[in-house]
Backbone as XML, in Angstrom:
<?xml version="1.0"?>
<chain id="A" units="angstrom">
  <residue number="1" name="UNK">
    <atom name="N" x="6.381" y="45.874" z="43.307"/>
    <atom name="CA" x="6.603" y="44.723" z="44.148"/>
    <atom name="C" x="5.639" y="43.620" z="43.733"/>
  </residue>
  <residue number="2" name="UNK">
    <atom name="N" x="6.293" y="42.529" z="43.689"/>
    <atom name="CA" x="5.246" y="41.228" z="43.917"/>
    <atom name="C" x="4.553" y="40.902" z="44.475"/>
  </residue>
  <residue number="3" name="UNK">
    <atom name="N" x="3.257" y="40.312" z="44.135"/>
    <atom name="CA" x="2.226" y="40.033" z="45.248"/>
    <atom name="C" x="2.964" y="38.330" z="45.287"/>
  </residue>
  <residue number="4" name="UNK">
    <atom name="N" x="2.588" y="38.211" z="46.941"/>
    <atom name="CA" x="2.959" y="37.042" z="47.152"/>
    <atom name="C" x="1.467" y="36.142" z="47.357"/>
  </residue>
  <residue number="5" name="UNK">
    <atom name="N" x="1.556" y="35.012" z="46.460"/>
    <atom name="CA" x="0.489" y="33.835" z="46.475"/>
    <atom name="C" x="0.545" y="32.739" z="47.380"/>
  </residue>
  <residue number="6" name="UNK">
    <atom name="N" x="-0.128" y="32.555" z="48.384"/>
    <atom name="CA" x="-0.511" y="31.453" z="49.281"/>
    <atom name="C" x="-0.921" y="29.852" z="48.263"/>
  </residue>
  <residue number="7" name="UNK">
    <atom name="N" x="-0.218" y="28.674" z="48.058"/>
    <atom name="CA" x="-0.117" y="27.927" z="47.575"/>
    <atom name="C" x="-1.345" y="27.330" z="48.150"/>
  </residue>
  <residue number="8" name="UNK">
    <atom name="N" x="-1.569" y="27.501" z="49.365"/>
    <atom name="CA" x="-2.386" y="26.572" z="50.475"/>
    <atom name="C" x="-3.749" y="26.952" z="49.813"/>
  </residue>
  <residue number="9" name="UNK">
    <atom name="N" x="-4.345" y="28.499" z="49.067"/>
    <atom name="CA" x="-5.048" y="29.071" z="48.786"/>
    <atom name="C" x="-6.065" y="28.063" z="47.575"/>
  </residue>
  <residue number="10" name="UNK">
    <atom name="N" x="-5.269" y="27.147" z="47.132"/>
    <atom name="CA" x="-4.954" y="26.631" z="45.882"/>
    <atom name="C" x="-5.376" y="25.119" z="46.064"/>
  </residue>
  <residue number="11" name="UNK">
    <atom name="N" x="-5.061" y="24.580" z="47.045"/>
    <atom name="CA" x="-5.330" y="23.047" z="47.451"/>
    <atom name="C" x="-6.758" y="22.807" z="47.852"/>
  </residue>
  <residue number="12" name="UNK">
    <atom name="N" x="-7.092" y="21.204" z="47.767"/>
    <atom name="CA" x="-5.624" y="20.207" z="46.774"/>
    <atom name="C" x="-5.750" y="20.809" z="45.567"/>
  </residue>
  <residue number="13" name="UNK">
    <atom name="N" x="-5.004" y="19.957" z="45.280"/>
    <atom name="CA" x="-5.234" y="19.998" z="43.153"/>
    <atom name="C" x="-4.464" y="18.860" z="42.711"/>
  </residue>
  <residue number="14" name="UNK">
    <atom name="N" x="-4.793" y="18.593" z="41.370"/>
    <atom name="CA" x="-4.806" y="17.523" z="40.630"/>
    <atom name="C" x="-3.499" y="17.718" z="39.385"/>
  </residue>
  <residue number="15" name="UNK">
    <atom name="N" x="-2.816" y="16.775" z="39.836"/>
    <atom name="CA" x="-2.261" y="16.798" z="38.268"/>
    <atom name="C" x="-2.093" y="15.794" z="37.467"/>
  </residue>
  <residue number="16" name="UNK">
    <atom name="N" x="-2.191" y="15.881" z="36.165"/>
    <atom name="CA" x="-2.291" y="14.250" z="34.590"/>
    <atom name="C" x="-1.536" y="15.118" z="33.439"/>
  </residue>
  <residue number="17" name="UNK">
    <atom name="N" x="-1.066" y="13.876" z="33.137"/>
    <atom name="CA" x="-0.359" y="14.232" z="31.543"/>
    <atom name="C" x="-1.679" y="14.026" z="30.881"/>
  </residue>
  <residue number="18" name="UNK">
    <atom name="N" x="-1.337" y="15.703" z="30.026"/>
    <atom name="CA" x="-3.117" y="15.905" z="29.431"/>
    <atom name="C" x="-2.251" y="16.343" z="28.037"/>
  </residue>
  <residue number="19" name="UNK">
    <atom name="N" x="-3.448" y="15.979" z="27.326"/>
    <atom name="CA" x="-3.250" y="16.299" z="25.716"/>
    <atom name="C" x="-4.237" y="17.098" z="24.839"/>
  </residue>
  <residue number="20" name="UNK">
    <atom name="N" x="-3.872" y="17.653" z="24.053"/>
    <atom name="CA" x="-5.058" y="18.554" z="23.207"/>
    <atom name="C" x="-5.719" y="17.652" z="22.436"/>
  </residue>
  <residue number="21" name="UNK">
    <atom name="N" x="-7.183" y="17.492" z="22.169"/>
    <atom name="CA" x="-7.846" y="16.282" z="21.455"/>
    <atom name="C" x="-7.794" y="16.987" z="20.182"/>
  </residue>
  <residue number="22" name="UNK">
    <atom name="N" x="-7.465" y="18.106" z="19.798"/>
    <atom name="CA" x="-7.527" y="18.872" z="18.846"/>
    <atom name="C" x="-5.752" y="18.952" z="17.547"/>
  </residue>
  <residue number="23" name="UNK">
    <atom name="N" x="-4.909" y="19.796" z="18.501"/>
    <atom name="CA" x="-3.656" y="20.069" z="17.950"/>
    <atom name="C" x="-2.748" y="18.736" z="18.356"/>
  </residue>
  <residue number="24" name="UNK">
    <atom name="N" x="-3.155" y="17.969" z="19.058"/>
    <atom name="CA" x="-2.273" y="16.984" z="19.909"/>
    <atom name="C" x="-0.531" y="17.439" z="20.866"/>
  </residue>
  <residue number="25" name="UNK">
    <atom name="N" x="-0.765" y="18.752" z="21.232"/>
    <atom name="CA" x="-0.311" y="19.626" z="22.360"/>
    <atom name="C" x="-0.139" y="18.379" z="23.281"/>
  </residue>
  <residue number="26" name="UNK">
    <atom name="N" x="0.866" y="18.285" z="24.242"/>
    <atom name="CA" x="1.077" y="17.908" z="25.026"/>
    <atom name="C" x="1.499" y="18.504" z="26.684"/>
  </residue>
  <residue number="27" name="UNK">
    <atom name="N" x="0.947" y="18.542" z="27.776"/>
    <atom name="CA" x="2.005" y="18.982" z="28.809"/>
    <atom name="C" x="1.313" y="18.615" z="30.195"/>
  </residue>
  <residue number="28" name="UNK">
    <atom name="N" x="2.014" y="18.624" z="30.821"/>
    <atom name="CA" x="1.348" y="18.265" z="32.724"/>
    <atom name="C" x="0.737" y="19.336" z="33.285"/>
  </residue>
  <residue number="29" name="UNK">
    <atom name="N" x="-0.580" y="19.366" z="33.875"/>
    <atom name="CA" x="-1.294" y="20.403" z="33.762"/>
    <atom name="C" x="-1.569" y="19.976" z="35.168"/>
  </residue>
  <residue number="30" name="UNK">
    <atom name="N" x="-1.919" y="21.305" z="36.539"/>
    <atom name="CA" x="-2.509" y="21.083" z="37.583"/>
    <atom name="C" x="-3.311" y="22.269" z="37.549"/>
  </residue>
  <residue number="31" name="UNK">
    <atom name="N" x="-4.675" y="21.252" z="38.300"/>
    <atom name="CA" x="-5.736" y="21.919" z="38.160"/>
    <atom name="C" x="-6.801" y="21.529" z="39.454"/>
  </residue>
  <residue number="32" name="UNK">
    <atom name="N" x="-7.314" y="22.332" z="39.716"/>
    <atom name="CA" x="-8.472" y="21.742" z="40.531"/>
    <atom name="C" x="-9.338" y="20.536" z="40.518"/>
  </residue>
  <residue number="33" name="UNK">
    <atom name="N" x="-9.336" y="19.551" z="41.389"/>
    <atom name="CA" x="-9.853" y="18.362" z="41.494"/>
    <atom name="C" x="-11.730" y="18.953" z="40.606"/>
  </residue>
  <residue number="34" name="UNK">
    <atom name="N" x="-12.090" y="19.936" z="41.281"/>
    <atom name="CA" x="-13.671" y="19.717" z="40.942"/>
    <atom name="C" x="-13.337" y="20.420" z="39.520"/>
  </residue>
  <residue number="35" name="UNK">
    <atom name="N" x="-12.002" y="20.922" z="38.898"/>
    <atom name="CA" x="-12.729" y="21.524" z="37.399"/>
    <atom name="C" x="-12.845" y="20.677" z="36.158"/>
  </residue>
  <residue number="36" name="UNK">
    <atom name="N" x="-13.098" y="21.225" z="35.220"/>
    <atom name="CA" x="-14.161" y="20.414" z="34.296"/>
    <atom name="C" x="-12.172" y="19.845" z="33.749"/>
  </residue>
  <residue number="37" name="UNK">
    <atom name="N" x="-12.996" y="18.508" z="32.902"/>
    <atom name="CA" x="-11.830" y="18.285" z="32.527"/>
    <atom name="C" x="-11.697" y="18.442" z="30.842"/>
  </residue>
  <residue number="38" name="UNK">
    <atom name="N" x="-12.112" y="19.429" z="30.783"/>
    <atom name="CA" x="-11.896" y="20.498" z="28.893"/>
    <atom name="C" x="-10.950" y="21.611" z="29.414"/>
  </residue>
  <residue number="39" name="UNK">
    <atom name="N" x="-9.079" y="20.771" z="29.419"/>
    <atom name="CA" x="-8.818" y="22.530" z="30.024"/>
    <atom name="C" x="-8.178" y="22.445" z="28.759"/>
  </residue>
  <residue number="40" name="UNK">
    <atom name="N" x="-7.832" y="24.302" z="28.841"/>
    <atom name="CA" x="-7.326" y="25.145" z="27.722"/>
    <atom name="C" x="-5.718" y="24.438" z="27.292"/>
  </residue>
  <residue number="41" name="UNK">
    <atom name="N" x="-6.008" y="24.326" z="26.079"/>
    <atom name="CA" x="-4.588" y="24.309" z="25.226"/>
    <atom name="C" x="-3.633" y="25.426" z="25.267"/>
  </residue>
  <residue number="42" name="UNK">
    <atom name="N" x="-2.393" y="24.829" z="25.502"/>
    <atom name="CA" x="-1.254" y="26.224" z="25.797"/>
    <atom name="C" x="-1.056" y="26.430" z="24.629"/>
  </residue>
  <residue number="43" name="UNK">
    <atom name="N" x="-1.279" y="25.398" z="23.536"/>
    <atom name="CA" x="-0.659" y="26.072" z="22.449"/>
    <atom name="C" x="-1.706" y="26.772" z="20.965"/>
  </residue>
  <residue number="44" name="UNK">
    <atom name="N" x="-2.868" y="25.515" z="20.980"/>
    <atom name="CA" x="-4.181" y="26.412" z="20.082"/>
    <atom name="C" x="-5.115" y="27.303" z="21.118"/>
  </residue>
  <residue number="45" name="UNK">
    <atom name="N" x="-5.094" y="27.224" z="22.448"/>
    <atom name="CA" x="-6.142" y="27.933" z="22.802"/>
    <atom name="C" x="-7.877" y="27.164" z="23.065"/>
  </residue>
  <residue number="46" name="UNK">
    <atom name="N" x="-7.616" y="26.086" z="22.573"/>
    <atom name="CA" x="-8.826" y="25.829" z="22.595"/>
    <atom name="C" x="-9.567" y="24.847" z="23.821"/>
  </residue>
  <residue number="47" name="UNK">
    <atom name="N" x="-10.366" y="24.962" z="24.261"/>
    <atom name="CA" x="-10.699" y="23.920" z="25.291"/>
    <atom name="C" x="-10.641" y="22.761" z="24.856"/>
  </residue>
  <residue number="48" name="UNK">
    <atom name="N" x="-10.055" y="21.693" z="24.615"/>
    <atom name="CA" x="-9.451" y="20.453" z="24.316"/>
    <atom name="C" x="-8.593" y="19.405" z="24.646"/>
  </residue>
  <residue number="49" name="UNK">
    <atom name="N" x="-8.263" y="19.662" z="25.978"/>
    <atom name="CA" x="-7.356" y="19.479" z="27.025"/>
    <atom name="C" x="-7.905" y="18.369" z="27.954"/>
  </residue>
  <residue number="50" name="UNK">
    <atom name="N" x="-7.351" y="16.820" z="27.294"/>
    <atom name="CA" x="-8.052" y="15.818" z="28.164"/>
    <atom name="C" x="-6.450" y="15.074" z="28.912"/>
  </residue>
  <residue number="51" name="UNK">
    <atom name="N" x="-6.494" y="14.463" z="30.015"/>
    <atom name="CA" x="-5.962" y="13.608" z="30.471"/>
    <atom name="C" x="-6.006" y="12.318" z="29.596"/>
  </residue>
  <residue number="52" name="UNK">
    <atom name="N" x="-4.424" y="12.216" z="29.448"/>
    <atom name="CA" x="-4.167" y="11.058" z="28.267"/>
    <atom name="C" x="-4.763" y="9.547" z="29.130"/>
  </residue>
  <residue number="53" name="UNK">
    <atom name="N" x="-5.610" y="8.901" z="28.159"/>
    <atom name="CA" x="-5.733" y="7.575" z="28.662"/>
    <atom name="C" x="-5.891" y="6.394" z="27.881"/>
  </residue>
  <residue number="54" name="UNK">
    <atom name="N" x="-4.978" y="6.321" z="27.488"/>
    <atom name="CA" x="-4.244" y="5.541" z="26.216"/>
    <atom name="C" x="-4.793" y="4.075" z="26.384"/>
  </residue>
  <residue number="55" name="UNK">
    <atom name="N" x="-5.239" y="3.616" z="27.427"/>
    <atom name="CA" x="-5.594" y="2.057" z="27.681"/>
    <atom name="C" x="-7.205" y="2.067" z="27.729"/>
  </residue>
  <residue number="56" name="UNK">
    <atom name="N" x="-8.024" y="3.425" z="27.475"/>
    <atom name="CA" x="-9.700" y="3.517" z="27.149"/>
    <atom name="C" x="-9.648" y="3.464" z="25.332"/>
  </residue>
  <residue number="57" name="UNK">
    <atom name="N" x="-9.988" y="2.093" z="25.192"/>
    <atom name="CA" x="-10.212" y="2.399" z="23.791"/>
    <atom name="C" x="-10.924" y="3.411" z="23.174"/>
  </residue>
  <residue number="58" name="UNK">
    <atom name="N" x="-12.335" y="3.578" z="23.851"/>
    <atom name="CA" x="-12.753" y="5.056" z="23.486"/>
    <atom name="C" x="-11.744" y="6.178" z="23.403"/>
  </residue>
  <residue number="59" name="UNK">
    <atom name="N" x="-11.321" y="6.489" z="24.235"/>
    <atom name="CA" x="-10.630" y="7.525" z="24.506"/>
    <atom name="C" x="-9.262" y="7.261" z="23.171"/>
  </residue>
  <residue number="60" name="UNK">
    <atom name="N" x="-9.055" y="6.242" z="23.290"/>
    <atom name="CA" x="-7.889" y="6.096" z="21.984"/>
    <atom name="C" x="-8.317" y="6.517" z="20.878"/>
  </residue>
  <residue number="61" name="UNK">
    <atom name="N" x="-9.548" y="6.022" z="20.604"/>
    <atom name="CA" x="-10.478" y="5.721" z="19.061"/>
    <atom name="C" x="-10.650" y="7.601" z="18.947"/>
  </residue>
  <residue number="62" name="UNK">
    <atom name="N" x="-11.065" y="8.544" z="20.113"/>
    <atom name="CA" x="-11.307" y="9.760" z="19.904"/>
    <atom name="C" x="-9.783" y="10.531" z="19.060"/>
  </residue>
  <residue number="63" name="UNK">
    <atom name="N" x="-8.451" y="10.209" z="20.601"/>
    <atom name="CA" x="-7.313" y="10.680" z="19.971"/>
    <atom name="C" x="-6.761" y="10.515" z="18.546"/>
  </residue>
  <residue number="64" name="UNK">
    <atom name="N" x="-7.013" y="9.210" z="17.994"/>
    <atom name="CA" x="-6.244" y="8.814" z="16.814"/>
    <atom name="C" x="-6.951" y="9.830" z="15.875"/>
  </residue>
  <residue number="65" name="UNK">
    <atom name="N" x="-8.211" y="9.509" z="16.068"/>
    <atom name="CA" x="-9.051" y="10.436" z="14.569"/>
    <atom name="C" x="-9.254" y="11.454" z="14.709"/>
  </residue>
  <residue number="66" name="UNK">
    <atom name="N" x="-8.239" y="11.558" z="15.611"/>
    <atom name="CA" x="-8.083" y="13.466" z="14.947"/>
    <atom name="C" x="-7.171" y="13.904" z="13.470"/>
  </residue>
  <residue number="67" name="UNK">
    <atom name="N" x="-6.976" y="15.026" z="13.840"/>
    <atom name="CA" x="-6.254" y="15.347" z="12.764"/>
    <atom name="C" x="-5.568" y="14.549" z="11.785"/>
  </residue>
  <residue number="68" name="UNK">
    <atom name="N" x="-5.381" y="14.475" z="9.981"/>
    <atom name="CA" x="-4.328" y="13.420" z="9.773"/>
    <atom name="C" x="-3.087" y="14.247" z="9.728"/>
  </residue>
  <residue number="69" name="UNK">
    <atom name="N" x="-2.570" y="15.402" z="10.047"/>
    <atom name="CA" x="-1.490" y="16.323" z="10.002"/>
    <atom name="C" x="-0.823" y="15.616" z="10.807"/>
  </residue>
  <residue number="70" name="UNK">
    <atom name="N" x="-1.069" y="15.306" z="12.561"/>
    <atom name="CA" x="-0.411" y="15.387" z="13.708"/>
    <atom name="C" x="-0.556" y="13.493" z="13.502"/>
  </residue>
  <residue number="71" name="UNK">
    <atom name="N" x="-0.569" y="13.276" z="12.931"/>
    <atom name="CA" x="-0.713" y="11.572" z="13.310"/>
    <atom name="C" x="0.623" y="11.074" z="14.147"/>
  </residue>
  <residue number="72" name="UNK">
    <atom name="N" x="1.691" y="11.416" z="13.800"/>
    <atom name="CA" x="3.113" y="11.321" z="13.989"/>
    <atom name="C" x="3.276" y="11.697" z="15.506"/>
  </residue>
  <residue number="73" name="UNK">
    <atom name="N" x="2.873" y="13.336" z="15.944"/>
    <atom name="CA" x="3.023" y="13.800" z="17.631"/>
    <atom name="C" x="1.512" y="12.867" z="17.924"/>
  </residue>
  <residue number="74" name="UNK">
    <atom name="N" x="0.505" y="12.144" z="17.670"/>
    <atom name="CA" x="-0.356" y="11.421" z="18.677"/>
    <atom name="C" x="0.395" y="10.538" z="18.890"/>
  </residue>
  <residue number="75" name="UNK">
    <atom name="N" x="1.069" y="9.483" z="17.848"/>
    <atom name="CA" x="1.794" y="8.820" z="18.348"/>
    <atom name="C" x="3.193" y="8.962" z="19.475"/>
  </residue>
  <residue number="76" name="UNK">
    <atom name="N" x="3.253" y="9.796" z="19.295"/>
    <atom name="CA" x="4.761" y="10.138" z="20.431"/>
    <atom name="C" x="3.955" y="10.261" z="21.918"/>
  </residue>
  <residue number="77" name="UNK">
    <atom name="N" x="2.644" y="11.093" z="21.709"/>
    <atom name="CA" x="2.145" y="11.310" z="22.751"/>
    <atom name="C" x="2.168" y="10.230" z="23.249"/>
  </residue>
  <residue number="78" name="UNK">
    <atom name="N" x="1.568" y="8.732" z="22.940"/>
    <atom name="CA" x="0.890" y="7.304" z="23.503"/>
    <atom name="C" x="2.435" y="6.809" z="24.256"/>
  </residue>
  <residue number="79" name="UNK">
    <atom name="N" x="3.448" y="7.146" z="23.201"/>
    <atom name="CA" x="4.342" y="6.406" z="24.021"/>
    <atom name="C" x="4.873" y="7.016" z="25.065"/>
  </residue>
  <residue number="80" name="UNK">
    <atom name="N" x="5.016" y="8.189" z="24.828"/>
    <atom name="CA" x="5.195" y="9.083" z="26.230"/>
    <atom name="C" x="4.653" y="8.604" z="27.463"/>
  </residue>
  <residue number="81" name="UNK">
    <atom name="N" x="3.245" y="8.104" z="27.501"/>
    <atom name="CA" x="2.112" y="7.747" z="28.285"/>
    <atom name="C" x="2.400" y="7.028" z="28.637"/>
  </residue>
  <residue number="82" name="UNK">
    <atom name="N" x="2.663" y="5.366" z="27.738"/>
    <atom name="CA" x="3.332" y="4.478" z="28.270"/>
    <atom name="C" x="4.680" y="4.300" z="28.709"/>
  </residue>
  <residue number="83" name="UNK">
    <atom name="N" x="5.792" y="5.234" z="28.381"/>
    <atom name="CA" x="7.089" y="5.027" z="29.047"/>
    <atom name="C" x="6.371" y="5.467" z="30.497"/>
  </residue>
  <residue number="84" name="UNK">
    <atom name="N" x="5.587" y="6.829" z="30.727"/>
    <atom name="CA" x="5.797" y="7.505" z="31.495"/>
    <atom name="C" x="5.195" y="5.934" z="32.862"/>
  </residue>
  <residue number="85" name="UNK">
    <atom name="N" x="4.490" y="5.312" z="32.695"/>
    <atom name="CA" x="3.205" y="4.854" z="33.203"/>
    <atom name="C" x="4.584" y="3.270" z="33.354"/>
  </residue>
  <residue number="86" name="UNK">
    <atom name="N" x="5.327" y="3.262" z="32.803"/>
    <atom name="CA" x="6.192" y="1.776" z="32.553"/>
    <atom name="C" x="5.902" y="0.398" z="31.940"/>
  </residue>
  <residue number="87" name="UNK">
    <atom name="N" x="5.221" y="0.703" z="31.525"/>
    <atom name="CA" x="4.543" y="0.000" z="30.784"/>
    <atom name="C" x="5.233" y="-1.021" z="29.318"/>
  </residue>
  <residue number="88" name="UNK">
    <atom name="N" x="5.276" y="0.203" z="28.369"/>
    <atom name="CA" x="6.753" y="-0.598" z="27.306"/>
    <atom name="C" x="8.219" y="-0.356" z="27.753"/>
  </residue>
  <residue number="89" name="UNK">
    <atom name="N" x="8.400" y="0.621" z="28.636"/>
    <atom name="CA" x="9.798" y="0.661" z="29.340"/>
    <atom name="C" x="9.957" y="0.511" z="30.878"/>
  </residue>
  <residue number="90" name="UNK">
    <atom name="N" x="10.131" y="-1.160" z="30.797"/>
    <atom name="CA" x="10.038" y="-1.327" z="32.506"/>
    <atom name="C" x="11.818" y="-0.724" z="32.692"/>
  </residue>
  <residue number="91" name="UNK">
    <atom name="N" x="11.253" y="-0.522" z="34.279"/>
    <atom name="CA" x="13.096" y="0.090" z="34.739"/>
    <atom name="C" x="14.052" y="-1.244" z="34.468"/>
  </residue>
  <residue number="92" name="UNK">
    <atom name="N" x="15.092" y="-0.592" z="34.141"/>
    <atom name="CA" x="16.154" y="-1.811" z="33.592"/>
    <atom name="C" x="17.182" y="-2.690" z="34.924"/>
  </residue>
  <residue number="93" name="UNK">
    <atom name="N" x="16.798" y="-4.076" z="34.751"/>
    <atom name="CA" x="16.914" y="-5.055" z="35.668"/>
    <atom name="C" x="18.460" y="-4.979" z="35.877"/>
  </residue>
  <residue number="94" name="UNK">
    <atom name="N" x="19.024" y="-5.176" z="36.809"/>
    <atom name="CA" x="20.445" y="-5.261" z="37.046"/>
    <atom name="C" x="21.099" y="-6.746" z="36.814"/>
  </residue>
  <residue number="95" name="UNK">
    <atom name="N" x="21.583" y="-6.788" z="35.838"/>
    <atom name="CA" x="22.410" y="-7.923" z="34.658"/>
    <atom name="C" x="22.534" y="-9.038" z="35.969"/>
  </residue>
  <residue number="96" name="UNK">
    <atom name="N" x="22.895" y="-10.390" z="36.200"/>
    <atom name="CA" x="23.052" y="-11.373" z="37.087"/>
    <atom name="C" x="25.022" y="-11.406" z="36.411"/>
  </residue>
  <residue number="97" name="UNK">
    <atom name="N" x="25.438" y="-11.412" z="36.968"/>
    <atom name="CA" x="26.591" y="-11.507" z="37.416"/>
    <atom name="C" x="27.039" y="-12.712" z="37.062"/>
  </residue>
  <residue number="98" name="UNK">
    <atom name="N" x="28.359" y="-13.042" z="36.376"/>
    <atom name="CA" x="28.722" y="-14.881" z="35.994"/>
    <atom name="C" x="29.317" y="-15.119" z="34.820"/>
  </residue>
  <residue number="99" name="UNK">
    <atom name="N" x="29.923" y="-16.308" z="34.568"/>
    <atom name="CA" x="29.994" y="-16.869" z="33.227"/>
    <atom name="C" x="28.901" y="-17.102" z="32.027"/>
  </residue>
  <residue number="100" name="UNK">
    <atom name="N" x="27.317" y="-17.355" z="33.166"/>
    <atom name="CA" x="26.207" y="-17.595" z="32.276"/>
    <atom name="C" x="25.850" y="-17.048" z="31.539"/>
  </residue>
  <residue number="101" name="UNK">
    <atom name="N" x="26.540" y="-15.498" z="31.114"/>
    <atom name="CA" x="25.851" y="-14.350" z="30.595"/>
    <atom name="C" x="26.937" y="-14.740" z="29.654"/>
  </residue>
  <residue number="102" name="UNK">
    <atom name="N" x="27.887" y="-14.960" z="29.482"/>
    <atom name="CA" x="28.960" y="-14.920" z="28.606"/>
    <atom name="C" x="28.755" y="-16.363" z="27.679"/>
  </residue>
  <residue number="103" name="UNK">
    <atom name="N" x="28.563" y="-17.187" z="28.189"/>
    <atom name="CA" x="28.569" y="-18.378" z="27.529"/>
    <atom name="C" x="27.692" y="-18.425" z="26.556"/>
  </residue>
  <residue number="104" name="UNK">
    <atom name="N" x="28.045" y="-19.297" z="25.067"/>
    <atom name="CA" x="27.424" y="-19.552" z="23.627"/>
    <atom name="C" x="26.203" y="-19.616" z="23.928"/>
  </residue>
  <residue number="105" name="UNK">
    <atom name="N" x="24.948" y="-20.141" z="23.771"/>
    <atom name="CA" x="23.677" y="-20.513" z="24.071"/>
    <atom name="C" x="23.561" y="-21.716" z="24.211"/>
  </residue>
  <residue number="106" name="UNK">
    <atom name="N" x="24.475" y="-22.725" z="23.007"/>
    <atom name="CA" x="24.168" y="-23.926" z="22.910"/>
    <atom name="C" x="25.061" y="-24.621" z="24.137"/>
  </residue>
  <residue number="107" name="UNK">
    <atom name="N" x="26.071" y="-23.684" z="24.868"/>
    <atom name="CA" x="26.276" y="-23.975" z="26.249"/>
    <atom name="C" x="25.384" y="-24.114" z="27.023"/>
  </residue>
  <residue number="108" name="UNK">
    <atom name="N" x="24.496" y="-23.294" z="27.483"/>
    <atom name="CA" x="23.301" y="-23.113" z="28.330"/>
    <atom name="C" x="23.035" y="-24.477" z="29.026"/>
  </residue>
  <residue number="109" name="UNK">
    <atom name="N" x="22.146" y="-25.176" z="27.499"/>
    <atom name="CA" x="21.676" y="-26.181" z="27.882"/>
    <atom name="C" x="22.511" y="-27.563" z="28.118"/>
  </residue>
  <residue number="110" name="UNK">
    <atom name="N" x="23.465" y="-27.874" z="28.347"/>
    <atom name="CA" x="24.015" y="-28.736" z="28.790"/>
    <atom name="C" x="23.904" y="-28.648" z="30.362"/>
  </residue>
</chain>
C-alpha cells in the first residue's frame, strides 16, 4: 500500500524556471522558500540548479560562458524565459475590425 503524503506537510514552497549553470538542463522546480538555491540537476546530477534570470547581466555573463557544446539549448533557455515572462511574445492583440486594415498604405494617409 501507499503511504499517503500531507501536501500541507510541505508548505509554503517556492517555485522558478531554474536552469543547470553547468549542462544547461532546464525545468520548473518547487522547493522550499528557505533552501539554498544550488538545487540538483535532473539530468547531470550536479548541484547547479539556479533560477533563470536572464535580465541580471551577471547572472547572464555566468550562463552564456558556460559550456561551448550547449551554446544553442542556453539560448532556447533565454527565450523560453522571455516568452514565458512576455516579454518578446506579448499576448496577441485582437485585429481592429474595418476597411483600414485592408486598405493600400498610401491610402492611409489621405
Amino acid at each position: 500500500m501507499t503511504d499517503i503524503v500531507s501536501l500541507d506537510d510541505y508548505r509554503p514552497h517556492a517555485t522558478a524556471y531554474v536552469v543547470c549553470m553547468d549542462c544547461a538542463w532546464d525545468w520548473v522546480a518547487v522547493f522550499p522558500p528557505s533552501a539554498a538555491m544550488q538545487l540538483e540537476c535532473p539530468s547531470c546530477g550536479k548541484p547547479a540548479g539556479e533560477p533563470v534570470d536572464y535580465q541580471n547581466t551577471d547572472w547572464f555573463a555566468r550562463f552564456m560562458a558556460g559550456h561551448k557544446k550547449n551554446q544553442e539549448r542556453r539560448t532556447l533557455v533565454l527565450l523560453n524565459a522571455a516568452r514565458m515572462s512576455n516579454v518578446l511574445c506579448p499576448p496577441p492583440q485582437t485585429p481592429m475590425a474595418g476597411p483600414s486594415l485592408t486598405r493600400p498604405l498610401e491610402r492611409m494617409n489621405e
